[in-house]
Every structure is written in structure tokens, then in C-alpha cells.
LUMSELO-613814 format. One record per residue: residue in three letters; chain; x, y, z of N, C-alpha, C in turn. Coordinates in pm, 1 decimal. Each point is the difference from the previous one (the first is absolute). Layout:
// LUMSELO-613814
{'ALA','A',{X,Y,Z},{X,Y,Z},{X,Y,Z}}
...
***
This chain:
// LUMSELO-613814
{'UNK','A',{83.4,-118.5,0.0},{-83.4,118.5,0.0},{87.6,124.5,0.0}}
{'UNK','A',{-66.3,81.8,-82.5},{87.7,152.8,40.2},{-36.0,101.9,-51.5}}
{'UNK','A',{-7.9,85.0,103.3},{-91.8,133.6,-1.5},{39.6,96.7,-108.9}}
{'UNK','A',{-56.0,59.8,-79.7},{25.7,78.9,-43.7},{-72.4,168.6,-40.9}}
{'UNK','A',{54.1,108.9,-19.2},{-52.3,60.5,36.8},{-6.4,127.2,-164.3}}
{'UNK','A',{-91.0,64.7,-39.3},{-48.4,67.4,-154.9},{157.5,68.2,-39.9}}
{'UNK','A',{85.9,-31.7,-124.6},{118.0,58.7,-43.5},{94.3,-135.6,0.4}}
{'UNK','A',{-21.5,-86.5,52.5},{112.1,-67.8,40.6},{-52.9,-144.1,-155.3}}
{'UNK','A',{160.8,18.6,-10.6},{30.6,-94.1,-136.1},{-51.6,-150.3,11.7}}
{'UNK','A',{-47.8,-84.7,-82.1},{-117.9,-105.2,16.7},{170.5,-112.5,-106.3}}
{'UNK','A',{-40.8,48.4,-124.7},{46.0,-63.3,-97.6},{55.0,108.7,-152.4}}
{'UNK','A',{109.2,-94.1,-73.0},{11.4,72.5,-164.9},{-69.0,-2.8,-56.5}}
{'UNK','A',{-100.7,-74.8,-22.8},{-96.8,-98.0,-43.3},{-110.0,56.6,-24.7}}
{'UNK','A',{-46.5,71.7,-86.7},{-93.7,76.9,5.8},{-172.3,-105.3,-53.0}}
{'UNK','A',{21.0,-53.6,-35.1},{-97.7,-160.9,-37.1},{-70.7,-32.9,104.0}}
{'UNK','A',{100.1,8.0,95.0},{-53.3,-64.5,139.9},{-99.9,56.8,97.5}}
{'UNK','A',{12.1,89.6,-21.5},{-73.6,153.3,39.2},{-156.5,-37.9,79.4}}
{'UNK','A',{-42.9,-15.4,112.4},{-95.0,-70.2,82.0},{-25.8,141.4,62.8}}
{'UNK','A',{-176.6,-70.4,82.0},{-74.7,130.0,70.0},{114.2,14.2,96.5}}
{'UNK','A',{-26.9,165.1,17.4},{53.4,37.7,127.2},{165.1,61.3,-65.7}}
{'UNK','A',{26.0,-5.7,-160.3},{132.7,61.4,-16.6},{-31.9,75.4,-115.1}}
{'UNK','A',{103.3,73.1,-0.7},{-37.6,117.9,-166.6},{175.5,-10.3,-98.1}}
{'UNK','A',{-23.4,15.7,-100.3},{152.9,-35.8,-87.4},{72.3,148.9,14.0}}
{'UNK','A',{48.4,24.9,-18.9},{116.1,115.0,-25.3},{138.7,-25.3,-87.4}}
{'UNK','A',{10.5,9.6,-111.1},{131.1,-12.1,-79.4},{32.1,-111.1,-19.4}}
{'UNK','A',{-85.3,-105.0,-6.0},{18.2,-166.0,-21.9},{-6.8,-75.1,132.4}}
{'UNK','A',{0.3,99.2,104.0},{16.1,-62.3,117.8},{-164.1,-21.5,122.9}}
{'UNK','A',{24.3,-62.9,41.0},{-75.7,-56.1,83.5},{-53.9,68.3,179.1}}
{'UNK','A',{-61.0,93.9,46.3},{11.0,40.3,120.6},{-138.7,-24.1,96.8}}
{'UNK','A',{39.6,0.4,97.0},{-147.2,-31.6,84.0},{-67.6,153.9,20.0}}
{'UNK','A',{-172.4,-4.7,-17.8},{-29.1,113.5,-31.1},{-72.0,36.4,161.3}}
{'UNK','A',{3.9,-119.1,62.2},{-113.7,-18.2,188.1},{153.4,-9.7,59.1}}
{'UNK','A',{-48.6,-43.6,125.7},{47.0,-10.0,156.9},{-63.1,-140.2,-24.3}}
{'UNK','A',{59.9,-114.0,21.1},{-32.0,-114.8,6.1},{120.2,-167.1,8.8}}
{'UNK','A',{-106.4,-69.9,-33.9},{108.6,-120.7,-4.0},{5.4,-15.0,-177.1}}
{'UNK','A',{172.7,-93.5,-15.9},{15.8,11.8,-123.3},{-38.4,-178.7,-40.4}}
{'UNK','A',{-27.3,-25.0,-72.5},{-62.2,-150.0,-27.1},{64.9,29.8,-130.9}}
{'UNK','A',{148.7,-108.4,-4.9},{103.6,-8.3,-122.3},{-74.2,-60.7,-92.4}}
{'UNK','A',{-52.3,-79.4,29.6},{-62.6,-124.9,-127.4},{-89.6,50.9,-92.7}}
{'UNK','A',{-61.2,100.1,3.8},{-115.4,66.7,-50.7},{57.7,156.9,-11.8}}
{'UNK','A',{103.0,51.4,59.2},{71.2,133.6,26.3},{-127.6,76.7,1.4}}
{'UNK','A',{-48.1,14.8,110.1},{-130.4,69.1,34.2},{55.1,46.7,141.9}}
{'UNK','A',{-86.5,112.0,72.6},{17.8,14.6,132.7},{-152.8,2.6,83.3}}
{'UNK','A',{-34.6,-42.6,56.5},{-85.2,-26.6,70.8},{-8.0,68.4,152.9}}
{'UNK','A',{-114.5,64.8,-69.6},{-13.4,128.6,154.3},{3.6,3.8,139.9}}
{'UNK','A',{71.5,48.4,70.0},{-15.7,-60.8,143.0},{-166.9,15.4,71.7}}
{'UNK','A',{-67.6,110.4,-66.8},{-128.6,26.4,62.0},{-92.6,-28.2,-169.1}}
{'UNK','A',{-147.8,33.9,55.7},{-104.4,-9.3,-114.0},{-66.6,-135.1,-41.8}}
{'UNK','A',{-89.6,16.0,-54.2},{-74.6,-152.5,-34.8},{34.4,-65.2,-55.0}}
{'UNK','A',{38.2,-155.8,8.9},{14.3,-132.5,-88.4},{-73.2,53.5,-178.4}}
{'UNK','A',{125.0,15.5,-33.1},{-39.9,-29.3,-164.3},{43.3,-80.1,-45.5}}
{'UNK','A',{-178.0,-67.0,-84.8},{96.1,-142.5,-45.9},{60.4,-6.8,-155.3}}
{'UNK','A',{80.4,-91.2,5.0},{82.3,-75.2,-98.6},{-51.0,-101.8,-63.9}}
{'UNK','A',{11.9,-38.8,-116.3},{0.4,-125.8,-74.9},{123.4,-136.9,64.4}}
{'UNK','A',{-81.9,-65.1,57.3},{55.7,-89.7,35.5},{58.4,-16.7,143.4}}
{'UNK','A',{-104.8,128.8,70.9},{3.6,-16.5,174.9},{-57.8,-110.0,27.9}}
{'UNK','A',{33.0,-90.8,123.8},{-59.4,-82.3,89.9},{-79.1,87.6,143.7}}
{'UNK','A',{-113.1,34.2,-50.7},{-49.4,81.7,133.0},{-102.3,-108.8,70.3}}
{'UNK','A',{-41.0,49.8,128.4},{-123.3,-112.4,86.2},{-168.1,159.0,-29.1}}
{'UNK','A',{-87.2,-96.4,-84.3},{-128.0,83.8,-18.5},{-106.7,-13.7,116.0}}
{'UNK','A',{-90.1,65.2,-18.0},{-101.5,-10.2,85.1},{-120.2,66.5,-91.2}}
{'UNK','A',{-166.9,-131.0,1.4},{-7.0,-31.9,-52.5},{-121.0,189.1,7.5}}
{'UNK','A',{-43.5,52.2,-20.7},{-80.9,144.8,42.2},{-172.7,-22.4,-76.6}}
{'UNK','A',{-8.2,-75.1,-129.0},{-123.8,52.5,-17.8},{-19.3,-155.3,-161.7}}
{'UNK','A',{-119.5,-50.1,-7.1},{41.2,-104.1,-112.2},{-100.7,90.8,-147.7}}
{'UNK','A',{35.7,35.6,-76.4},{-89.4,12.4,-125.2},{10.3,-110.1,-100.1}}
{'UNK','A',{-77.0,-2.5,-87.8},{-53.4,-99.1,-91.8},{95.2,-101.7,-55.3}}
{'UNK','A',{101.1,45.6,-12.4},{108.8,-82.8,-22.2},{113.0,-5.4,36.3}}
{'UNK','A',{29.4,119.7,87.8},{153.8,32.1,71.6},{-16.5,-14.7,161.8}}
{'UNK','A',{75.9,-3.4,63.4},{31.2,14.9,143.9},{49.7,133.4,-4.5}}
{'UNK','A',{2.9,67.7,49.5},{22.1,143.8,41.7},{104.4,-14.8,104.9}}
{'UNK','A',{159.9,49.8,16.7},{76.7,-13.9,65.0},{55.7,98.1,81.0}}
{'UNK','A',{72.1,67.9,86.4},{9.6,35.7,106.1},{189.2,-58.6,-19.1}}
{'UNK','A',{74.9,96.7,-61.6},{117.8,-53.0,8.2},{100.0,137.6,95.9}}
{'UNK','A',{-54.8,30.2,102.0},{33.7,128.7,82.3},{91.0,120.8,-75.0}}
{'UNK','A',{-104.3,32.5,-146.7},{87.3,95.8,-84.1},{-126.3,102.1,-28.3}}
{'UNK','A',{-19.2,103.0,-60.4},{-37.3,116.2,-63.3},{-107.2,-95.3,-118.2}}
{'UNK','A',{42.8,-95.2,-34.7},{-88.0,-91.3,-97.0},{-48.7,-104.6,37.7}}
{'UNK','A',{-126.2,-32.3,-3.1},{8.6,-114.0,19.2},{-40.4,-117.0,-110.8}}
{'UNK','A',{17.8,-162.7,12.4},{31.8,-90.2,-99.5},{-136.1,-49.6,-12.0}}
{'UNK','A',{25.5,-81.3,-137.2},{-77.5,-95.4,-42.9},{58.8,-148.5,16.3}}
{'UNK','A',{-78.7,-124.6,-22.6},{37.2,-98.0,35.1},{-143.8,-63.0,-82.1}}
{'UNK','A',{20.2,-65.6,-104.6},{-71.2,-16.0,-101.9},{-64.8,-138.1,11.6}}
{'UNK','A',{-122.6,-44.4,-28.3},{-28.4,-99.3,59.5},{94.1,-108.5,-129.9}}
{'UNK','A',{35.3,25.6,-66.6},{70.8,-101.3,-102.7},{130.1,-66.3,48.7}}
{'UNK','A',{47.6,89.9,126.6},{104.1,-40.9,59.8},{1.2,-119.3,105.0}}
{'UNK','A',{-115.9,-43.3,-5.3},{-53.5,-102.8,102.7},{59.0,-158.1,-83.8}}
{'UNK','A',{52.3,-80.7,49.9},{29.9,-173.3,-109.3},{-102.0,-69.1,-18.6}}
{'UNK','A',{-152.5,34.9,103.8},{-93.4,-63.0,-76.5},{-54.9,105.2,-49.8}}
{'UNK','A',{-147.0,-75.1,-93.4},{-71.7,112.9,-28.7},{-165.1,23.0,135.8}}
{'UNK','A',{64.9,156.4,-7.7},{-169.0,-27.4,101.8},{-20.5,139.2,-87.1}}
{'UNK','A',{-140.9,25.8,140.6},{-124.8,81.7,-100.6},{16.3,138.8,86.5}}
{'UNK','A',{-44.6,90.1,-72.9},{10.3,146.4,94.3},{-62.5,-48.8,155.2}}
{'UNK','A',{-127.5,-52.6,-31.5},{-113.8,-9.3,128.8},{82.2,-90.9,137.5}}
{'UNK','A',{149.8,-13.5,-85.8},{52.4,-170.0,119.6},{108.2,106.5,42.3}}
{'UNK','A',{58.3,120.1,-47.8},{114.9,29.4,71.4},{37.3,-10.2,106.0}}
{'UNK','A',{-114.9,108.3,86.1},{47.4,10.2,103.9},{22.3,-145.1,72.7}}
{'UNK','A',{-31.8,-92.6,-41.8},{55.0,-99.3,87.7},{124.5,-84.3,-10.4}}
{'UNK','A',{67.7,57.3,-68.5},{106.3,-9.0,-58.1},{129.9,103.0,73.5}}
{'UNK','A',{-27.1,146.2,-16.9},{70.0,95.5,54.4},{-141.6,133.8,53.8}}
{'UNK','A',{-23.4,-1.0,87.2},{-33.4,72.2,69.0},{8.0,125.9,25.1}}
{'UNK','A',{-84.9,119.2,28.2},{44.6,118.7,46.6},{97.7,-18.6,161.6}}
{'UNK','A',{99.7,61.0,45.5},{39.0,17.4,82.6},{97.6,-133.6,40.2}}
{'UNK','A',{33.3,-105.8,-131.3},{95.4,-42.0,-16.2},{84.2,22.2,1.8}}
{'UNK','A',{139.0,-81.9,-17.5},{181.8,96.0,14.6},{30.7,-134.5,-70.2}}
{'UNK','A',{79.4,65.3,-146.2},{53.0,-116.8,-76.5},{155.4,5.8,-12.0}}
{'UNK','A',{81.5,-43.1,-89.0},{154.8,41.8,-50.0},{-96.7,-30.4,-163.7}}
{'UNK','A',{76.1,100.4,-88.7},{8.3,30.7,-170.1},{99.2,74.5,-23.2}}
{'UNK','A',{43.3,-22.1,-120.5},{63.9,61.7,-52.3},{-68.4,158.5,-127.8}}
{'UNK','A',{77.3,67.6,-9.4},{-30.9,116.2,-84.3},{-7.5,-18.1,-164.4}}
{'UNK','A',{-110.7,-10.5,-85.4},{4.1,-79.6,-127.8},{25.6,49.8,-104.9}}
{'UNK','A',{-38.7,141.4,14.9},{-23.6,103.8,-90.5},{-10.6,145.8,72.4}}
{'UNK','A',{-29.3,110.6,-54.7},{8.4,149.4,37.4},{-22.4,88.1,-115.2}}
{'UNK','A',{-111.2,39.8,-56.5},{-32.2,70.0,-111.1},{84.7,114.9,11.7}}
{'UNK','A',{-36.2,105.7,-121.2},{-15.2,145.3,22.8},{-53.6,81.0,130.6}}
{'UNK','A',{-143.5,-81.3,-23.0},{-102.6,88.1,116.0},{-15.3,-59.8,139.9}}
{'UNK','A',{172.1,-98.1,50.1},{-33.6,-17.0,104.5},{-28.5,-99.8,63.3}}
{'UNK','A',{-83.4,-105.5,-144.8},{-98.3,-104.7,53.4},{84.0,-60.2,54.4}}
{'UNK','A',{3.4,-81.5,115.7},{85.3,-104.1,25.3},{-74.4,-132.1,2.9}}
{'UNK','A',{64.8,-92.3,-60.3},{-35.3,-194.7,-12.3},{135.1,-88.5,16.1}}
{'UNK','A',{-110.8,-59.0,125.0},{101.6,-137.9,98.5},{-0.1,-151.3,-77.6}}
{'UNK','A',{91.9,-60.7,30.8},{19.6,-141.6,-37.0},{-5.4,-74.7,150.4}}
{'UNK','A',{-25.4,-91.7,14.2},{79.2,-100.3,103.9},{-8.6,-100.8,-49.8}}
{'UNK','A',{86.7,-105.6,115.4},{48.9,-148.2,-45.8},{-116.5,-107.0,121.7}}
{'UNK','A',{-63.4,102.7,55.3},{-43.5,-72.0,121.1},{-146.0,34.8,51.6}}
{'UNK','A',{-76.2,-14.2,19.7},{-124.7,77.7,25.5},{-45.7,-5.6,96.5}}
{'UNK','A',{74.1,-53.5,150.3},{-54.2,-41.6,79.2},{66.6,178.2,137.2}}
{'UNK','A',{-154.5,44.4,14.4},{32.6,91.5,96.9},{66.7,-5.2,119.3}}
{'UNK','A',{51.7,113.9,87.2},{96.8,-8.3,82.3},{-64.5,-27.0,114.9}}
{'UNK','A',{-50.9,-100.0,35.1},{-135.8,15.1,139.3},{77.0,-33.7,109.2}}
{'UNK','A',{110.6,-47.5,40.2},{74.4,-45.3,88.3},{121.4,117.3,29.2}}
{'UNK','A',{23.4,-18.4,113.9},{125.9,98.5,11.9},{-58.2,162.1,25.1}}
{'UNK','A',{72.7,64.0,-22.9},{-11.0,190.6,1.2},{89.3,70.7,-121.9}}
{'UNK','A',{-91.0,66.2,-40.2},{95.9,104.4,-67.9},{16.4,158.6,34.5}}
{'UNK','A',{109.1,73.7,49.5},{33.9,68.1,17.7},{54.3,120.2,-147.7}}
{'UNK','A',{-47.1,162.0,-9.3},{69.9,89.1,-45.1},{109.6,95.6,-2.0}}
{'UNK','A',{129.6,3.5,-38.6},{71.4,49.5,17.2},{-4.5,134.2,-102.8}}
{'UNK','A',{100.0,64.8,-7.1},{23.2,132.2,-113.7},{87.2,-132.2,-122.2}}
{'UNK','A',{-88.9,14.6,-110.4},{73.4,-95.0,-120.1},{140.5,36.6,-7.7}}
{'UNK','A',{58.1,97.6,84.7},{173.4,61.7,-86.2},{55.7,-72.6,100.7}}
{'UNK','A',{-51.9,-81.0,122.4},{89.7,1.3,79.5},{-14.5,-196.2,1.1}}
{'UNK','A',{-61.4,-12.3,-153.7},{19.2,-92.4,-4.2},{133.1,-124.2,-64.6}}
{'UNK','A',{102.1,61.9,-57.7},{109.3,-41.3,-41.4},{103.5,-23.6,119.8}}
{'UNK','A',{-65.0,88.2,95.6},{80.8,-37.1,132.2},{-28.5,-112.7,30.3}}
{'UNK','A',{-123.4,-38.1,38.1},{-13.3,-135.8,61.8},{13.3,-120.5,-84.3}}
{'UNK','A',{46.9,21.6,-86.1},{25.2,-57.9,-130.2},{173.0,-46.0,57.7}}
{'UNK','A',{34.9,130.1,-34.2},{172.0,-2.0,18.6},{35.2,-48.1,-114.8}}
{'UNK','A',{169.9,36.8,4.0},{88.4,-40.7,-122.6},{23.4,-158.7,10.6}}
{'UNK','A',{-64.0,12.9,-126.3},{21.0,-190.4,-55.5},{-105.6,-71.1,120.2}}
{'UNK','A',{-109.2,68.8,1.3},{-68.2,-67.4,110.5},{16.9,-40.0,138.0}}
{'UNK','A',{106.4,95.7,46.9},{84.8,-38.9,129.6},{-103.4,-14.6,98.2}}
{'UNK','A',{-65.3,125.6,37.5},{-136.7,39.1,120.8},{-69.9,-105.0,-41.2}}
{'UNK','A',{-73.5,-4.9,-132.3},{-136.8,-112.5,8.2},{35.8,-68.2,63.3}}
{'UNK','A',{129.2,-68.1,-37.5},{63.6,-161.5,10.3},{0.1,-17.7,178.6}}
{'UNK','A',{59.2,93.4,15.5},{27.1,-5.0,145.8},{-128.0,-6.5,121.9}}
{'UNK','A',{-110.3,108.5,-24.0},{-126.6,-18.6,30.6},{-34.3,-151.9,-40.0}}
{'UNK','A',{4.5,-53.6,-94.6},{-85.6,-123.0,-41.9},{58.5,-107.1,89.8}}
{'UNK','A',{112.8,3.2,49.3},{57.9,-93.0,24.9},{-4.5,-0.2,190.2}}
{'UNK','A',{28.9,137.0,21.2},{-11.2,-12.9,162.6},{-146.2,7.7,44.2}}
{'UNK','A',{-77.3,70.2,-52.0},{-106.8,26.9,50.2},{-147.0,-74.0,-32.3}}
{'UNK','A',{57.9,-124.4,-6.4},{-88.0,-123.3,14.0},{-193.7,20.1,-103.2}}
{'UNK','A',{22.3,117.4,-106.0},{-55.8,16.1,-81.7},{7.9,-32.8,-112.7}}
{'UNK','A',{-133.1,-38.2,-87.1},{16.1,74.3,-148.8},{-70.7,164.6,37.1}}
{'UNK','A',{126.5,69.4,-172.2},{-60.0,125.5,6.1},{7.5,12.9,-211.1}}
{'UNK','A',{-107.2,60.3,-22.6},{-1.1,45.0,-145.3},{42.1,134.4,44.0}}
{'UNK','A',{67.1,70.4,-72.2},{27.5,168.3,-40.5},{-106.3,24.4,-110.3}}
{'UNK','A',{-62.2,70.9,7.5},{-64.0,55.7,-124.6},{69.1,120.3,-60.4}}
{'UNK','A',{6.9,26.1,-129.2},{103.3,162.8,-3.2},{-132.1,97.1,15.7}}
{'UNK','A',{-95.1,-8.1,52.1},{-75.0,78.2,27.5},{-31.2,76.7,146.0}}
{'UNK','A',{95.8,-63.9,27.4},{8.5,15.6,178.2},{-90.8,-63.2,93.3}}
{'UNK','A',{-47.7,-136.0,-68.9},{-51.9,-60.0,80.1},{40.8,-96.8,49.9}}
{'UNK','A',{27.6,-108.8,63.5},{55.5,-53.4,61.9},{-84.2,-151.4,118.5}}
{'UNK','A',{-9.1,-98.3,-85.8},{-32.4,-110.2,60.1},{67.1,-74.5,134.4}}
{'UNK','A',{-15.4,-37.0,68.9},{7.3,-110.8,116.6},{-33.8,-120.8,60.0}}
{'UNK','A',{9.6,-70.3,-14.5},{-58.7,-116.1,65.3},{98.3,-103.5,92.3}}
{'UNK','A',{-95.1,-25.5,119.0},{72.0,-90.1,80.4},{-75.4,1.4,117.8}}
{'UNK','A',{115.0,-53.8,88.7},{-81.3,9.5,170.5},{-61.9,140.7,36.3}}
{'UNK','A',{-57.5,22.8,115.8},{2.8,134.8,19.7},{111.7,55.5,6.4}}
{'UNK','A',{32.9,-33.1,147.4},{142.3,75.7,35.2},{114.5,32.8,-119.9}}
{'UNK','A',{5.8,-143.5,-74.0},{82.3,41.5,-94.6},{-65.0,138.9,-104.4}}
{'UNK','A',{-120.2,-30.0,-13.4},{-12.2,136.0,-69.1},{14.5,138.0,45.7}}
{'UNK','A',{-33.1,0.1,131.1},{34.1,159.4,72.9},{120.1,29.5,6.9}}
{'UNK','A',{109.0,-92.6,16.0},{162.7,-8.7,-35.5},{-17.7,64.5,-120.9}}
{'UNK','A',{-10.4,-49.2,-159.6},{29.3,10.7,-95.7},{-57.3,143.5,-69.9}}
{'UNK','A',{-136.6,38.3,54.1},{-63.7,139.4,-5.2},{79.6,119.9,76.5}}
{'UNK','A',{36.7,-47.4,111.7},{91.8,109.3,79.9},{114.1,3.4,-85.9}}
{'UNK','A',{61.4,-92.8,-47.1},{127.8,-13.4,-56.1},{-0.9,115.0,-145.5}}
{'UNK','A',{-140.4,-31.2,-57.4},{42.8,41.5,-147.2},{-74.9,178.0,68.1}}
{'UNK','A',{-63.0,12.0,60.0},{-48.2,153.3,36.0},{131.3,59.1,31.9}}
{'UNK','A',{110.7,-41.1,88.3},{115.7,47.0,8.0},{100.1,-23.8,-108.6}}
{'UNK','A',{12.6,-16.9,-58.4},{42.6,-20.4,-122.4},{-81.0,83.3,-93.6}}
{'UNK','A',{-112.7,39.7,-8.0},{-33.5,97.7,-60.6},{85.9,185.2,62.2}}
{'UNK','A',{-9.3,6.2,141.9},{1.4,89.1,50.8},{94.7,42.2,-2.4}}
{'UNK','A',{153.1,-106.2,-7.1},{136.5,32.3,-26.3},{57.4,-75.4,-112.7}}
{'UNK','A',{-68.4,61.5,-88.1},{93.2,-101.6,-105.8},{71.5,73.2,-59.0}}
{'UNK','A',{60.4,159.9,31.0},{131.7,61.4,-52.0},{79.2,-96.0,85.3}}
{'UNK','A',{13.3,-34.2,114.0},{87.9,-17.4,77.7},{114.2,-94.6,-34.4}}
{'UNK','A',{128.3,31.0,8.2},{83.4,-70.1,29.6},{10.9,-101.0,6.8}}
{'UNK','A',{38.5,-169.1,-60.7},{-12.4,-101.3,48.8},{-139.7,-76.3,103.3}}
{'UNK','A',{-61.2,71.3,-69.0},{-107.4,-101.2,11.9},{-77.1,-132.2,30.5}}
{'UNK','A',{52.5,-60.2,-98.9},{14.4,-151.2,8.6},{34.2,-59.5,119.8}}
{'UNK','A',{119.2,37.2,10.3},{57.9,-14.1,127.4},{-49.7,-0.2,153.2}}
{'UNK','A',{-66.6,81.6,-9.8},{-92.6,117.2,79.5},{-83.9,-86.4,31.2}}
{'UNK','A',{-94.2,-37.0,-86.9},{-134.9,-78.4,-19.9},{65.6,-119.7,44.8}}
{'UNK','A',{90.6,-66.8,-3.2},{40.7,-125.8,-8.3},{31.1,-4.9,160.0}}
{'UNK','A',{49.5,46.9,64.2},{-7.7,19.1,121.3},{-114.8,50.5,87.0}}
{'UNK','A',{-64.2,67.7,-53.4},{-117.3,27.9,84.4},{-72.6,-133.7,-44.3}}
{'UNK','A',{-19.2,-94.4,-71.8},{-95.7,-86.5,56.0},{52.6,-124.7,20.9}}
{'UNK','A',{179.5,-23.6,-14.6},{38.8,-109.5,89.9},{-48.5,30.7,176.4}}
{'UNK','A',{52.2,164.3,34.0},{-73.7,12.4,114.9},{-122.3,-27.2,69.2}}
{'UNK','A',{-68.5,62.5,-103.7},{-145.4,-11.0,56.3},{-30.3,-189.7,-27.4}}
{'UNK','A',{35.5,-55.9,-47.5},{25.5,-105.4,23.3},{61.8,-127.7,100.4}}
{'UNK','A',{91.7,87.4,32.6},{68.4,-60.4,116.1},{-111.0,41.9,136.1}}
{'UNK','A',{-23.4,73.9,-14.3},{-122.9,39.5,124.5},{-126.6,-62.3,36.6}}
{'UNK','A',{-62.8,4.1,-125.5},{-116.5,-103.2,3.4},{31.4,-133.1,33.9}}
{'UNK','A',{115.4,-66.4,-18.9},{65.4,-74.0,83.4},{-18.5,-33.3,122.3}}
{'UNK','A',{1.4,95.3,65.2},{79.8,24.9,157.9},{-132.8,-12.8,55.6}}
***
């Protein structure tokens, strides 16, 4: 991860040129205050609403069913469609909701993104999130809990006796025992709260061998 801030040189590469930078003389500069995401050479805002991408993995929620779409709730300025064609069997408008529900919580992916906005989901899975909790974070402060090369996820997944989905929408799945989940919710809320900080990982990695060793005792 690494911060960067409007003026400061991205790339030569003027091709590469992603939201959040402007070209100057063939060259490449960040045009926000944000994080820089190399792979895409984009910068991604530290504040403001989840905008989506072609080919985000966000967690939806399900808001309203019309005649043939699910109406989605992807915690952005827009909200999605979710088409009943996307279903592996075939059912009928009148059967949706029993299928996906208002006030459901799914994982999809981002399928498409018109001109005007529209947004349309894919998934591989159709089965809603009814188990577990999902929690909202700020979407920018989601590459943190991510970490480089997946360091944080990995590390959360592994001590803290959870599964967790990331959504890049800033939503954020859980499932497990209780306790383990109030561990893993405290964990990623602080991790939201300091994720400029310094060694981190580290940080986190010790605070819940501790709090671990305690529940112990």
C-alpha cells in the first residue's frame, strides 16, 4: 500500500492512466489524496462513496424485487440490478422472492456499468448470507484489511477462528462462534480506525494472540 498525495509521479506510461490520475507530458500523476492501486494505476480515495468497477466482488443487499430484476443495495450512490436470468435454474418473476429476498445479503460480482450508471451483477452462487454478520466499513480502508499480498486477510483468517469475505464495497462478512466473531469485528473496526499506522499487521497480530491468551486464563 502507499499513500499518495495530487502532483506526485504515478508512471511514464501514459496508457495506463486510471481514475484518480491526470497525464502531463506523457507522464502519469495522481490527481486525489489517496491510495495508489499499481495494477490498474488508479488511486482510490481515502474518503467518499464506493464506486463501482467492472469486475468488483462486492456483498449486496437485496432492497426492492421488480418484474424481472432484484434491485440491489451495493452501499454506493447507485444502486444494482441482479437479473432474474442470472439464476442456474429457470424460475418465474412470481417465485423470486423465494429465491433472494428483500433484506437479503449476498456476495456478486460487478458485470457491467453503462454510460448512465446502470449497474448489473453476476454471481457464482445464489445462496444468501443468512448465517454469520456483516459489518460496514469506509470501502478505502478496505485494501488495508486486505494487506500486501494478502498479508492482514491471511492473518485474520487464520488466528481468528473465522471465515471472513471482504467485499470491495466495504462490506464485510463473518461467520463463526460468537465470541469468535466479536474478536474478529473488534479486530477489523480497529483496523479500520488505524490503518495509516505503522506496522500494523504486527499490531493486530499481537493484539489478538493476547486477547487470546486471556480468554484462556
Amino acid at each position: 500500500m502507499k499513500l499518495v498525495i495530487p502532483g506526485d509521479l504515478l508512471s511514464d506510461d501514459a496508457k495506463k492512466a486510471g481514475e484518480g490520475t491526470y497525464v502531463s507530458s506523457g507522464r502519469v500523476y495522481a490527481s486525489i489524496y489517496g491510495i495508489l492501486d499499481r495494477k490498474e494505476l488508479r488511486v482510490i480515495p481515502l474518503f467518499g462513496k464506493y464506486m463501482p468497477h467492472t469486475g468488483d466482488t462486492v456483498i449486496g443487499k437485496v432492497v426492492d424485487i421488480s418484474f424481472s430484476n432484484w434491485i440491489i443495495d451495493i452501499n454506493s450512490p447507485y444502486e444494482a440490478l441482479l437479473h432474474i436470468s442470472e439464476h442456474p435454474d429457470r424460475i418465474y418473476p412470481f417465485d423470486m422472492g423465494r429465491h433472494l429476498d428483500i433484506g437479503d445479503l449476498f456476495i456478486a460480482k460487478v458485470k457491467d456499468i453503462d454510460a448512465t450508471m446502470r449497474v448489473d451483477l453476476t454471481l457464482e452462487n445464489f445462496s444468501p448470507l443468512r448465517n454469520g454478520r456483516v459489518i460496514e466499513i469506509s470501502h478505502t480502508r478496505i485494501p488495508r484489511v486486505i494487506g500486501r499480498g494478502g498479508s492482514m486477510i491471511n492473518l485474520l483468517k487464520k488466528e481468528l477462528d473465522c471465515n471472513i469475505f471482504v467485499g470491495q464495497n466495504g462490506r464485510i462478512w463473518v461467520h463463526g462462534e460468537e465470541d469468535d466473531m466479536d474478536m474478529a469485528i473488534q479486530t477489523l473496526l480497529k483496523i479500520e480506525r488505524e490503518s495509516h499506522t505503522p506496522g500494523l499487521t504486527d499490531m493486530i497480530r499481537e493484539m489478538i494472540i493476547t486477547e487470546k491468551k486471556g480468554k484462556r486464563k
